[in-house]
N, C-alpha and C positions, 0 to 999 in steps of 0.2 A: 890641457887646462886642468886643475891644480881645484880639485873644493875642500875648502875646510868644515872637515864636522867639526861641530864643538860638544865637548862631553856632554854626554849624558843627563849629568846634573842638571847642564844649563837646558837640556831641552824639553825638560820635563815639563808640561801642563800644571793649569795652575789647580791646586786640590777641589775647587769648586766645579771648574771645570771637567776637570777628569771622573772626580764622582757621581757626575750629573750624564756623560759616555757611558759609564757601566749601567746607573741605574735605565738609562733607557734602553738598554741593549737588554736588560732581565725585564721590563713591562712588553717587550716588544717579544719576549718569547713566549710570556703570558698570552698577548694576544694570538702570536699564530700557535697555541696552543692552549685551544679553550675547555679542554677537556682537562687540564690539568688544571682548572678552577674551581672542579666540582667541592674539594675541598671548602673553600669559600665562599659555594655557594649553593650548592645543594645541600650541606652537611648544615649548615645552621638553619636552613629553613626546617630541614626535614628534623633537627632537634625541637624547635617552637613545636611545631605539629605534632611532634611526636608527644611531648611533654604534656603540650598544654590539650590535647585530645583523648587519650591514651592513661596518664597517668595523674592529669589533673581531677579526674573526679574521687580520686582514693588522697589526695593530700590535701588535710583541711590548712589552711591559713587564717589565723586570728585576726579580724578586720579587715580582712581582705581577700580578695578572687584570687585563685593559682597563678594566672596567668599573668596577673600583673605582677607579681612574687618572683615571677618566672622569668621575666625578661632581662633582671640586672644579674642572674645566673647564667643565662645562656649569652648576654655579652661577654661575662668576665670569660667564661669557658673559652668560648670561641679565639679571642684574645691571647689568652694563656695557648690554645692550640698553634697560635701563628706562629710560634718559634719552631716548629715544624718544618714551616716553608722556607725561611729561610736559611737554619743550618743545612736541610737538602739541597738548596739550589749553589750554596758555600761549595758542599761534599761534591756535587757532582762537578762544580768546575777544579776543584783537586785530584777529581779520580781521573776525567777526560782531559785535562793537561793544559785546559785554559788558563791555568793561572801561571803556568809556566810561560806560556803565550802572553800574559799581562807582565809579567817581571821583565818580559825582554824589549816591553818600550819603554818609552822614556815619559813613565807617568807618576804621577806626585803617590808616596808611599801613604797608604793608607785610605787611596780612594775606593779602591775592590770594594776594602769593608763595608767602605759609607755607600757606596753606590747600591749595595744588597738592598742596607739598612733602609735607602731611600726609596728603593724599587719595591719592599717590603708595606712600608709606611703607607705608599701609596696604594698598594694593593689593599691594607685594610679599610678603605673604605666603603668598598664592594660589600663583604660582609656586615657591615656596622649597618649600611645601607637599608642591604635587605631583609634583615634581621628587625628593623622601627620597624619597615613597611607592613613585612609578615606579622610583627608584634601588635600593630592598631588592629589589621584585621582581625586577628582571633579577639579581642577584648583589651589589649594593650592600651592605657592610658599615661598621658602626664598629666600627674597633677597640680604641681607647681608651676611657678611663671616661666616665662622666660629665659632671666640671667638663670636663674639654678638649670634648665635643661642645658642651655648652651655650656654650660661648667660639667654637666657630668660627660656634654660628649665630649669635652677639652682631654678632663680626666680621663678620657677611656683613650682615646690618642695619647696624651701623655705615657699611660701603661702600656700603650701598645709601643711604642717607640722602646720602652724600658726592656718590654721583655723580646724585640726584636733582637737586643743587645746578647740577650740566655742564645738565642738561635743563633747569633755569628760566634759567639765563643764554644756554643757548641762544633758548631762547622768549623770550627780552627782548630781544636782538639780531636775530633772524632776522623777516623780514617777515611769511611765508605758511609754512602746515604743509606746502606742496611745498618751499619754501626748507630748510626744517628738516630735511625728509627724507633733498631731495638732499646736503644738509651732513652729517647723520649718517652716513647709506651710507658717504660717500666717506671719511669719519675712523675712524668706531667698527668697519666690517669690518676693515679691516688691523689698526686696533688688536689685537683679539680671537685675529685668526689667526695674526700673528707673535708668539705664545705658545707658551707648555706645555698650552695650552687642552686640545689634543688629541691632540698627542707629546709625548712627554720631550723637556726642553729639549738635549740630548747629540745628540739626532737631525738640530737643527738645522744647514744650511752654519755655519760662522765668522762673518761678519757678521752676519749675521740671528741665530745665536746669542748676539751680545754687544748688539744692540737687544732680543732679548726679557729678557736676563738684568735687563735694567733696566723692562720693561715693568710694569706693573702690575698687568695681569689677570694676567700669569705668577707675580707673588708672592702674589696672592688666590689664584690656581690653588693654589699651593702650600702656603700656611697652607694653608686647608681641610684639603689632602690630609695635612700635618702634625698637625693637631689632633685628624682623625678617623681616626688612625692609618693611614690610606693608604700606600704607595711611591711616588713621585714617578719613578721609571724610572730612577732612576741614584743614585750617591754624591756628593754634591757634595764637590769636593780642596777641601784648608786654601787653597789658592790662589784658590779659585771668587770673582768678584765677589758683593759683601758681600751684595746682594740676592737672591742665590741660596743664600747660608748662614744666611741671616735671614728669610725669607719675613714671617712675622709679624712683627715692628716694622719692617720695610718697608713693611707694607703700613698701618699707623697711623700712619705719617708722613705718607703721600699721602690717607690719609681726613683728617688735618688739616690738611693744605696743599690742597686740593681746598675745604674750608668754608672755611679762610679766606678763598683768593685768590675765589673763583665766589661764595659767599654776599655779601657790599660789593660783587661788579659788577653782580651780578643786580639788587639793591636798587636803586643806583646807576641802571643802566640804564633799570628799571621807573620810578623815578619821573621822570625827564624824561622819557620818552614821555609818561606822564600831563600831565606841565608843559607839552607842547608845546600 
């Protein structure tokens, strides 16, 4: 008896489907591997306490407690660090041969990516999580209503989504999860700290005050701190560049220049490595 396969093409999975395989196949390694969470979850608690115990009694803030200063910092940080996790988990299925393993079924082009992205997405909410929780306790407040909380956590998923985009084009460009490493250390630290991350941006020298005023975790710094009625350490002057008087649609500009330009090179990238 006589079976016909039919190509390939036709037996391909549908991209929803098949993205939704990978992404639980990476939450599912998260869970039988809870020790490689500590990232997301040790690491941001132990930043609040750190911060807000440690080094909040040496940083005055203008109308306001450190700690509430402190909180739309240590989210942007944290956020900004998730691209981490995911160009890693990219790198090691390119080094270990899983993707060679994905290319040889019959699954719709482009789901790997999105399945990370999704497997990703989903894992930030552990951090975001415990990070309010830990934040109330030490002094953490909201002080505005409602809709505005519920919009900065929107915002901070939004960003997080954008910059899971840096992490798979990282992990489609870089060779090994040491490559990736050493590439993020050396970009994403300076990024994070030549911010408002942790001082008022006023605090900063001159120079280094007019690279943060256009930084990006400095304007996610500051939505938050805007939405969840925080003090940001200062008054921004009618003169402040525009990024400092606008933090929020600052910061949705670069969540969608961020998908645009990173989402087509990631794709881009990943499938000629697959080509080659």
């Amino acid at each position: 008896m006589t079976v016909s396969v039919p190509p390939a093409e036709q037996r391909r999975g549908g991209i929803f489907k098949d993205t939704w395989v990978v992404a639980r196949r990476g939450l599912k390694h998260m869970i039988r591997q809870p020790e490689a969470l500590s990232d997301v979850t040790i690491q941001p608690i132990m930043f609040v306490l750190l911060f807000a115990y440690v080094f909040g009694g040496a940083i005055a803030v203008q109308g306001s407690n450190y700690r509430e200063f402190l909180m739309g910092g240590i989210f942007a940080q944290t956020i900004v660090f998730g691209a981490f996790n995911v160009a890693i988990a990219l790198a090691y299925d390119r080094a270990n041969g899983a993707i060679d393993r994905f290319r040889s079924l019959p699954m719709a082009r482009g789901s790997v990516l999105a399945g990370h992205a999704l497997a990703s997405l989903v894992r930030s909410v552990l951090p975001i999580t415990l990070m309010s929780l830990c934040g109330l306790i030490v002094g953490w407040r909201i002080r505005d209503g409602v809709v505005d909380a519920v919009s900065a956590y929107a915002l901070m998923f939004l960003f997080t989504f954008a910059i899971i985009w840096v992490g798979v084009l990282m992990g489609s460009l870089l060779p090994s999860p040491e490559a990736v490493q050493g590439f993020a250390f050396a970009i994403i630290f300076p990024i994070t700290f030549v911010a408002s991350t942790f001082v008022p941006l006023n605090t900063l020298p001159g120079p280094l005050q007019t690279v943060a005023a256009w930084n990006p975790v400095t304007s996610m710094s500051d939505a938050l701190r805007e939405l969840f009625g925080n003090r940001r350490g200062f008054v921004p002057e009618p003169n402040a560049d525009w990024p400092v008087r606008h933090p929020v649609a600052y910061t949705f500009i670069w969540i969608v220049g961020i998908i645009v330009v990173c989402a087509p090179l990631a794709v881009r990238q990943y499938s000629r490595t697959i080509d080659d």
